[in-house]
C-alpha positions in Angstrom: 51.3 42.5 20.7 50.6 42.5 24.3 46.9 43.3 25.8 47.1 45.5 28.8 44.5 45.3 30.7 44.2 47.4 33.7 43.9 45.1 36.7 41.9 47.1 39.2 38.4 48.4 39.3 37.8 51.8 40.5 38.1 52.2 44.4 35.7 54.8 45.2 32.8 55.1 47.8 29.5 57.3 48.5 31.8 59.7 50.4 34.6 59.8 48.5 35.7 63.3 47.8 39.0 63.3 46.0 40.5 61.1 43.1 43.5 59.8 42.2 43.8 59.4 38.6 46.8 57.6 36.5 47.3 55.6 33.6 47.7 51.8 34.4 49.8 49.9 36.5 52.8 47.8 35.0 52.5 44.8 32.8 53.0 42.3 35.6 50.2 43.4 38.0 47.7 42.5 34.8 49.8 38.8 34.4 50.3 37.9 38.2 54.2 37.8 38.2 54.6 40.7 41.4 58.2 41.5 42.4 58.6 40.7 46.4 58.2 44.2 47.5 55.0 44.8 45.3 51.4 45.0 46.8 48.9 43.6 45.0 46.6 47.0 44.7 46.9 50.4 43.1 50.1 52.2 43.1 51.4 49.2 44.3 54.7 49.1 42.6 57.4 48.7 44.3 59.2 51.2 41.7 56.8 54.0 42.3 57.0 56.3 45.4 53.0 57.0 45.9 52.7 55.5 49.0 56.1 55.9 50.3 55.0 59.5 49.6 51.3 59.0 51.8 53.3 56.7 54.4 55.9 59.4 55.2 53.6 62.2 55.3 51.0 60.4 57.9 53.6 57.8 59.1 51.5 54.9 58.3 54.3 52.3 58.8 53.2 50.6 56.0 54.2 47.0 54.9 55.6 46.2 51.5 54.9 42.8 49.9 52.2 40.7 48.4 50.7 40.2 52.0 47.0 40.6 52.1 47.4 43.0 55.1 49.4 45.4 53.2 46.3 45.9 50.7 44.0 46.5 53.7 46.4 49.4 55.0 45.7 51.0 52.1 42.8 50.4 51.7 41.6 51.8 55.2 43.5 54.7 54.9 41.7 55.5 51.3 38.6 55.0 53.1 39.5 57.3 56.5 40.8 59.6 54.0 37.7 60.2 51.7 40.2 59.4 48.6 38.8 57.1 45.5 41.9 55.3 42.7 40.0 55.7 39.1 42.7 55.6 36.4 41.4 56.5 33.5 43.6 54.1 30.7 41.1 50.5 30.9 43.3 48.7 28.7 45.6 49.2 25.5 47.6 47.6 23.7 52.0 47.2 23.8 54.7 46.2 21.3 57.2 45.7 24.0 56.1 44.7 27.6 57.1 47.4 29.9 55.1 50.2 32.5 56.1 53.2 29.8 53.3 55.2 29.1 54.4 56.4 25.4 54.6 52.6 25.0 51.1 52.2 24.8 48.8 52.2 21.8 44.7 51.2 20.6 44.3 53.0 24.2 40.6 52.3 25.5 39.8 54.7 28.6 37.3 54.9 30.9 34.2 57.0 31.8 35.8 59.1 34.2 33.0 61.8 33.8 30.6 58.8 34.1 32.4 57.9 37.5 31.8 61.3 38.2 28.3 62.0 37.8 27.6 58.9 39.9 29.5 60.0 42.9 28.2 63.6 44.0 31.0 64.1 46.9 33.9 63.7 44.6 35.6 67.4 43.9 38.9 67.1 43.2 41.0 65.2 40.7 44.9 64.6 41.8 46.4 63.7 38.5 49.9 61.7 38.9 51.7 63.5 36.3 51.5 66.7 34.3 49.9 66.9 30.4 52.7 65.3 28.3 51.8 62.7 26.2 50.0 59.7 27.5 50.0 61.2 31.3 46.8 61.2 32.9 46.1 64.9 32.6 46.9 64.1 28.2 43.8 61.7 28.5 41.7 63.1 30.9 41.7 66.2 28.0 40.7 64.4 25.2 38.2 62.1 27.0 36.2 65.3 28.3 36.0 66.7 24.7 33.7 64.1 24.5 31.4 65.9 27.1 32.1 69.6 25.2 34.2 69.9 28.2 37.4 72.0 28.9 40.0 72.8 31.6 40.5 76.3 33.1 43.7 77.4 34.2 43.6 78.2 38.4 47.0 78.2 38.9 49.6 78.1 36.1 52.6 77.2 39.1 53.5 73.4 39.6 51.7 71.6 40.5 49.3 72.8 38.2 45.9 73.3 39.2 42.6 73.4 36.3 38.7 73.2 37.2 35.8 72.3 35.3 32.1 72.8 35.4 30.7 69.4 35.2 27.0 70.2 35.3 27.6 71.3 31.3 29.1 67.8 30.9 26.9 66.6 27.1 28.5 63.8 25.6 27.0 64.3 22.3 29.4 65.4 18.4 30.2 69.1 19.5 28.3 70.1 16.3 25.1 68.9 17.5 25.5 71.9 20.2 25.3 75.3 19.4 26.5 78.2 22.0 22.7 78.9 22.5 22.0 75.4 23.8 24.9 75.6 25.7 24.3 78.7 27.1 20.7 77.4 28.3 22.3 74.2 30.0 23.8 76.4 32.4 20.6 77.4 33.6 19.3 74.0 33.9 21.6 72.4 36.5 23.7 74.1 39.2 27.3 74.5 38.9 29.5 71.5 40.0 32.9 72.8 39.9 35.9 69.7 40.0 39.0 71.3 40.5 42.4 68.8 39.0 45.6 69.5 40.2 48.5 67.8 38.4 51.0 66.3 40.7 54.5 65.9 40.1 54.9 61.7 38.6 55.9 59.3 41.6 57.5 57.1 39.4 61.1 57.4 39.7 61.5 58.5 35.9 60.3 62.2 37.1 63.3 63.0 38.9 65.2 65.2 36.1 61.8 66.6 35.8 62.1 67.9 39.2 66.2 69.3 38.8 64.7 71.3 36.6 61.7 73.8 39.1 62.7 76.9 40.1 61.1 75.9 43.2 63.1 72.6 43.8 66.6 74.4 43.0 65.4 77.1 45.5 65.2 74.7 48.4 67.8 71.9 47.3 70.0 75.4 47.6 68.8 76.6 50.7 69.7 72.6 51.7 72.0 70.5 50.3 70.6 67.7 51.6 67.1 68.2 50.0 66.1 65.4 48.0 63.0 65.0 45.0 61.5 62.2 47.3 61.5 65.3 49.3 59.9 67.5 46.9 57.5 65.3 46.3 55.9 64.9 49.8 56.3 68.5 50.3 54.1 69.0 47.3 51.6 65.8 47.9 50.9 66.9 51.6 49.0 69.8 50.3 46.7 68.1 49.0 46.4 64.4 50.1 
């Protein structure tokens, strides 16, 4: 059994406003063994499209590889950009060593709501995949059932978009808290609305995903030569 733990620390500031949120990265970014073209920081993959997505969008030109300067190029456009990395998997645990997210098992995730609470300016959530079963959105569910938390539906249209009231976030058992108390937390603290919107995957295992939105076959119609790479930083400029 391999331990997977997740290599990277949160990367959030005082300032930052929005959050990307996936799993983990793969296996070798825990055990040091990078491919040429990966960079040693989140999303750095060289088999998923983030920040080919982010670079073509602001035409950051980038570099690919384990250089130290491609980490800082990232890093300073997360920074300029108000954007935090908090994934919520912390570690788990894997049978076979590979990046698949149904792969994983004894999952151990983190405080996201905790992560939350201590940084004010954060407001949105950009989730790298949808609610199947070990996506980011999946866990994100479960771990605010721990606060009595729930999702409400903004927009139902991919990407999908939820919010939350985190000022009733009470991690205590949900039978400890009757609709009275909750009903007088609301009047204790002011309303701190997160809103999540569940992007598209960037890993490349989301493509038939994508053949498959009305939206996509609409505009690979209208042009041939439209692409899901394209789809994808259509949809991510919007909110990144």
């Amino acid at each position: 059994m391999f331990f997977h733990k997740h290599p990277y620390a949160p990367f959030i500031h005082e300032d930052t406003e929005k959050l990307i949120v996936g799993t983990l990265p793969p296996p070798r970014f825990s055990t040091g063994e990078l491919l040429e073209k990966d960079v040693d920081f989140c999303y750095g993959s060289y088999y998923n499209s983030l920040w080919l997505f982010i670079d073509k969008i602001y035409n950051l030109k980038l570099r690919y590889d384990n250089s130290q300067e491609a980490i800082t190029q990232r890093k300073q456009f997360l920074i300029t950009h108000k954007i935090g990395v908090c994934d919520i998997v912390d570690s788990c645990e894997r049978q076979k060593i590979d990046a698949s997210d149904l792969g994983m098992q004894h999952i151990q995730l983190r405080d996201l709501i905790g992560y939350l609470q201590k940084y004010p300016s954060v407001h949105t959530i950009l989730f790298t995949g949808g609610n199947s079963k070990n996506g980011p959105e999946y866990f994100f569910r479960r771990h605010i059932k721990s606060y009595n938390l729930k999702l409400e539906v903004v927009s139902d249209n991919v990407p999908r978009i939820h919010q939350f009231d985190l000022s009733l976030a009470q991690k205590v058992h949900s039978t400890e808290l009757d609709s009275a108390s909750k009903k007088e937390m609301s009047y204790r603290a002011e309303s701190r609305y997160i809103k999540t919107v569940s992007l598209t995957s960037s890993s490349g295992a989301a493509n038939r995903a994508i053949g498959s939105i009305p939206l996509y076959k609409k505009l690979k119609k209208e042009n041939p030569k439209f692409t899901t790479f394209d789809f994808r930083v259509l949809q991510y400029r919007a909110f990144f």
